[in-house]
C-alpha positions as CSV (number, residue, x, y, z in Angstrom):
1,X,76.4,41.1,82.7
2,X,75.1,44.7,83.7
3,X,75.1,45.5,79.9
4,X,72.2,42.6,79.6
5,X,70.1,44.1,82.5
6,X,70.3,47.6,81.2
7,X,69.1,46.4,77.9
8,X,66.4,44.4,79.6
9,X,65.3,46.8,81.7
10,X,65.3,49.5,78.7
11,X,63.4,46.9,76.2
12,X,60.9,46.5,79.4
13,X,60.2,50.4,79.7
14,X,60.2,50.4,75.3
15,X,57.9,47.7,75.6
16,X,55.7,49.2,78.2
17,X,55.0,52.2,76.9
18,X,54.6,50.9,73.4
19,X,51.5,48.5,74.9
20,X,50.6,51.9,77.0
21,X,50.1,54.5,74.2
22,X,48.5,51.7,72.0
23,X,45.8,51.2,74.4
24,X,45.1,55.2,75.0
25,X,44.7,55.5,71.1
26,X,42.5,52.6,70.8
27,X,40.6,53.5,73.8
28,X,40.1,57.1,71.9
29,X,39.3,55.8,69.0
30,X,36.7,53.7,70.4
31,X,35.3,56.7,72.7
32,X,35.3,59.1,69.2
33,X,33.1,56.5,67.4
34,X,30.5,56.5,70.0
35,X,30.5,60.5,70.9
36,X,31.8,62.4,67.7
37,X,31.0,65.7,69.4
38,X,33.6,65.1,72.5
39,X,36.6,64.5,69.9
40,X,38.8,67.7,71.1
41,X,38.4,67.4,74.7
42,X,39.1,63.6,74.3
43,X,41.8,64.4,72.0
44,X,43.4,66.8,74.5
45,X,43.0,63.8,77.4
46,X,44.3,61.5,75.3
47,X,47.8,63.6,74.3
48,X,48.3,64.4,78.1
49,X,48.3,60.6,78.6
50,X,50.3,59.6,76.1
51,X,53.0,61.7,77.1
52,X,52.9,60.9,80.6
53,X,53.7,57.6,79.4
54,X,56.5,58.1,77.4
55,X,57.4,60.1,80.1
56,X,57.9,57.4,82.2
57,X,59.2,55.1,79.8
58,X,62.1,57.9,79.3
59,X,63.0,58.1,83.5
60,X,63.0,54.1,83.5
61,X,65.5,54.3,80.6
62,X,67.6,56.9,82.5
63,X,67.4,55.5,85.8
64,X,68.6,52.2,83.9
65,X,71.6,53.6,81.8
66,X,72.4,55.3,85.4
67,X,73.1,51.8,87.1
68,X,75.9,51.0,84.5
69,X,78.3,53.1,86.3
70,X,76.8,51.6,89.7
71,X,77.4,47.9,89.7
């Protein structure tokens, strides 16, 4: 049984980021095509957001394969 929330909660935080660093790239993309000449400083923006992301996703994973010795 906790085998089936660790997965959950590890496919959640997967899932999560996946939807998270697809909408900073679109959102760059979409900012790029309507100001060309900020494309680095976006560029920059847009890498410190993406990893803060997958940051997170990787401490929910953690925190998740943690509670298996827990319960």
């Amino acid at each position: 049984m906790v085998g089936i929330g660790v997965g959950l909660a590890a496919g959640l935080a997967a899932l999560g980021a996946a939807i998270g660093n697809g909408l900073i790239v679109a959102n760059y993309l979409q900012s790029v095509a309507r100001q060309p000449e900020m494309e680095g400083k976006l560029r920059t923006t847009m890498f410190i957001g993406a990893g803060l992301v997958e940051g997170l996703a990787i401490v929910a994973i953690v925190i998740a394969f943690m509670l298996v010795g827990k319960v």
